[in-house]
N, C-alpha and C positions, 0 to 999 in steps of 0.2 A: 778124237776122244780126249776129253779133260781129263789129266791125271790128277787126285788128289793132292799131291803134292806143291804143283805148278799150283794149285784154286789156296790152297794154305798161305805160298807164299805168296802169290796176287793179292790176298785180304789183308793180310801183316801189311802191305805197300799202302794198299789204299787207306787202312786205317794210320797208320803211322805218317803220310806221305813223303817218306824215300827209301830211297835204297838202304842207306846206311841203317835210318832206324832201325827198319824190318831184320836189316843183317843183326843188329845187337842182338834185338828178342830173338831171333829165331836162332843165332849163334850157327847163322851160315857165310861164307862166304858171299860179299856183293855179288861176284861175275857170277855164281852160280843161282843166285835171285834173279838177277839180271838176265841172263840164257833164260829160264824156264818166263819169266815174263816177254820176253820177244816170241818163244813159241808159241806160249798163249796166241799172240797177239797174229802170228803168221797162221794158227789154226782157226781163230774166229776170221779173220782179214780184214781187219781194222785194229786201228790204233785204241789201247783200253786207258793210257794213257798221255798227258798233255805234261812233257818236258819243260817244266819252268826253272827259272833260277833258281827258287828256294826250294822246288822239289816236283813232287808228282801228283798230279792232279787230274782223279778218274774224267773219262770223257763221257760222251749220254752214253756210247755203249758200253764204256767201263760202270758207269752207276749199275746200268740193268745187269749184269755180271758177277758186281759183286752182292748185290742181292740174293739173285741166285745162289751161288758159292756160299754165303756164308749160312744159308737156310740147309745145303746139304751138308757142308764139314756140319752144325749142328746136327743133326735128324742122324747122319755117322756116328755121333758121337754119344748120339741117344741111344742109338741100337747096340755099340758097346757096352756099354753101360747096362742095359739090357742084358748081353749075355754075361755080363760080367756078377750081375745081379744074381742071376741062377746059381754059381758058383761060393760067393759070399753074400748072404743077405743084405736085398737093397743098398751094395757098394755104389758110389759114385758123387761127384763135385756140383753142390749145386750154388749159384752166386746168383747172390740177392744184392739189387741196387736198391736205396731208398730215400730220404730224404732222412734232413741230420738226426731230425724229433725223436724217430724211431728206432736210435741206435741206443736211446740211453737207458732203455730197460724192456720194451717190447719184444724188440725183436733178439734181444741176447734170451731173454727168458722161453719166448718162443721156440728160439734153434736150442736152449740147451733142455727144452723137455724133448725136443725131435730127438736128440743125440739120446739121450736116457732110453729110447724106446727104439732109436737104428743106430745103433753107435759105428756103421761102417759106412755113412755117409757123412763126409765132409762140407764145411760152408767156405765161400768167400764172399766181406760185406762189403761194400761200398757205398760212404753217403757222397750225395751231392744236390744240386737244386730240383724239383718239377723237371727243365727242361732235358739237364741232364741225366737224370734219368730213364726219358724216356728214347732219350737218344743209345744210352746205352743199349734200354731193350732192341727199339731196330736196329741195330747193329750186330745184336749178339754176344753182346762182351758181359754181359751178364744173363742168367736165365728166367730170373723174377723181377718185376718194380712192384718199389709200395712207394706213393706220393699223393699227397693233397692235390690232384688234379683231374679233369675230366678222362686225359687217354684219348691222343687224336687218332681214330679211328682207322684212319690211312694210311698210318705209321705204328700202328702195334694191335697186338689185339687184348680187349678187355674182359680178363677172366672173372673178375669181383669187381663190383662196386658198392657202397655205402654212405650213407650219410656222416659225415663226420664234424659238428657242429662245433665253433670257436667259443670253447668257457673260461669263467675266468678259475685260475688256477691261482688258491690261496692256502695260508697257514688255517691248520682244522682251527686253534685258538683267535685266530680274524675275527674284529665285529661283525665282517660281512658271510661268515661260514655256517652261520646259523640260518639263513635265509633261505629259501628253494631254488629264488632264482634274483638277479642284480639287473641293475640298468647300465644304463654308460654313464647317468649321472652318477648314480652311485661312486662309479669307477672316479669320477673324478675329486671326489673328495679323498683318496687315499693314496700313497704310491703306488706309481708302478713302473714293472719292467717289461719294455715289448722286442721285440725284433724291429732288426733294421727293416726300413722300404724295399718291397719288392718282393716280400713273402705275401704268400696267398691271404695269408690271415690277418696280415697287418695292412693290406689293401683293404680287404671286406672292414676294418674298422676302423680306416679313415674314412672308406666311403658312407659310414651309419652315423659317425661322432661328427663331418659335415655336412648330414643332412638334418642333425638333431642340432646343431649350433654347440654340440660340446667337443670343449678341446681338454685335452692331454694332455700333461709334460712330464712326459718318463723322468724317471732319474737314475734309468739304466736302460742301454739300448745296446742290444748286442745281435749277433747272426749265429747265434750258438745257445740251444733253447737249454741244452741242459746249465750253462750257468745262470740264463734266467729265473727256470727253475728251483737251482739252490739259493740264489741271492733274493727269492720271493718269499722262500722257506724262511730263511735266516731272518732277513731287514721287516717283516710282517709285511709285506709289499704284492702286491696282486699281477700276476703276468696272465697271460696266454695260450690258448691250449689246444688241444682234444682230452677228451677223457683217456681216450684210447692210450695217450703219451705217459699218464699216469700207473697203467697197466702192469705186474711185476713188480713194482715198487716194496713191496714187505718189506725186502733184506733189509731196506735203508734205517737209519737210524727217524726216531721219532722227530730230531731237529729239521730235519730235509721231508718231514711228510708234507704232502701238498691235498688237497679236495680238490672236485671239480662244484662247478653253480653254474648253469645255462646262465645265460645275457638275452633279458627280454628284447631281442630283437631280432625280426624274420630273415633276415638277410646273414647274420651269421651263422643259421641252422641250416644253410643251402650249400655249405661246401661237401663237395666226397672225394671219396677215398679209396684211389683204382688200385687194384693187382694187376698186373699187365705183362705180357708176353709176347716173343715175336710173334709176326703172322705168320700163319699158315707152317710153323713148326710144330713136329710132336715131340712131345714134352716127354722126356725119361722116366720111370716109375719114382726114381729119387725124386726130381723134381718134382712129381705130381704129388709126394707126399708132404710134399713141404707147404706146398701151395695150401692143400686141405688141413695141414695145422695152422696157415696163417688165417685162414677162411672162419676157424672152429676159433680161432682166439680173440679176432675182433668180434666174432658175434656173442663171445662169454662175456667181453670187457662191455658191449655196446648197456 
């Protein structure tokens, strides 16, 4: 019989991989990580993990293990959550991974209408890349992703998806804000500011501006969209976007207002926009709630 306990700290190990780490977060003693990781390992009869220098490193039956494990402390910790729910309305922690775009007014405005309406459920955010957080989701260290990416199917499951097209994002006062829609020629007659290589959006528009023979040259290039976004505002300079990113935006002062303008071209209207979740976990009423305002808020901004 797996004791919760021993599955708790076997996950801490394998996510962290060593002893020590797992001792910090868990603020237990090594040898008694250690003990309950050998018993694991004497109850399945096989080794869960591979003893390297620099640390510990699941084995195939350690992967399939902690899979397992960490899908039940979740679905535990949902049913908590659950009765805890009965007691204080809708109490309980829900954590949203996302990518950076989405931290700088979506999704604060998002969770602080959720709070207005369950104020006894708490958030934790995290941004990081597509990949990143999708790694999060299988793993569990967070309960939601929002990311410009498909959701490989294998590795998490897809609660929402959307279209989420690359516009350009300008000052309302722009020559080009009066238009419906821009080209990439357009784009190059003016500044602009993009993200660095290896964002989804700044692939789809090298790969449209080298097959139109138009080139670019930023005069701002960053990995952090909200300063592109003010320095677009500010300099009259054109960056990058989703609408959706624009979303929330009131509070801001009229110097930092941005529009959105579709970009006549079919290849940038082809990116979307997953919500994602472990597999085969059941999601807490907290969480479920959150999910369906993120659901209700892209389809308002869309």
């Amino acid at each position: 019989m797996l004791h919760g306990i021993a599955l708790r700290y076997f996950v801490e190990v394998a996510r962290t991989g060593s002893l020590a780490a797992a001792s910090q977060t868990l603020h237990v003693a090594v040898s008694a990580i250690s003990r309950q990781i050998g018993k694991l390992e004497e109850d399945v009869g096989t080794p869960l993990f591979e003893r390297m220098p620099r640390g510990m490193v699941l084995t195939e039956s350690g992967e399939r293990l902690a899979a397992h494990a960490r899908r039940a402390l979740l679905e535990g910790d949902a049913v908590l959550a659950e009765i805890a729910a009965a007691k204080a309305l809708g109490r309980g922690i829900v954590r949203v991974g996302c990518t950076e775009g989405f931290t700088r007014s979506f999704l604060p405005s998002v969770l602080a209408r959720h709070h207005a309406a369950v104020p006894h459920v708490q958030f934790m955010l995290r941004a990081g890349t597509p990949a990143q957080v999708e790694h999060w989701v299988a793993a569990g260290e967070v309960d939601l992703g929002l990311a410009f990416s498909g959701g490989d199917p294998a590795k998490v499951r897809v609660e929402y998806t959307a279209r989420a097209s690359v516009c350009a994002l300008l000052n309302p006062a722009h020559p080009l804000a009066q238009r419906a829609s821009l080209t990439l020629a357009d784009l190059r007659d003016y500044p602009v500011a993009l993200l660095e290589r290896g964002n989804t959006a700044r692939q789809l528009l090298d790969e449209c501006c080298a097959r139109q023979g138009v080139q670019l040259a930023p005069i701002l290039t960053s990995n952090n969209s909200s300063a592109l976004h003010a320095f677009a505002a500010l300099a009259n300079a054109i960056t990058l976007g989703s609408r959706l990113s624009l979303a929330g935006l009131q509070h801001l002062s009229d110097d930092l207002a941005l529009v959105a303008r579709p970009i006549d071209e079919p290849e940038l209207s082809q990116r979307s926009l997953c919500i994602t979740t472990m597999r085969e976990r059941r999601l807490s009423s907290a969480i479920e709630s959150v999910l369906k305002a993120l659901i209700e808020a892209i389809e308002a901004a869309a």
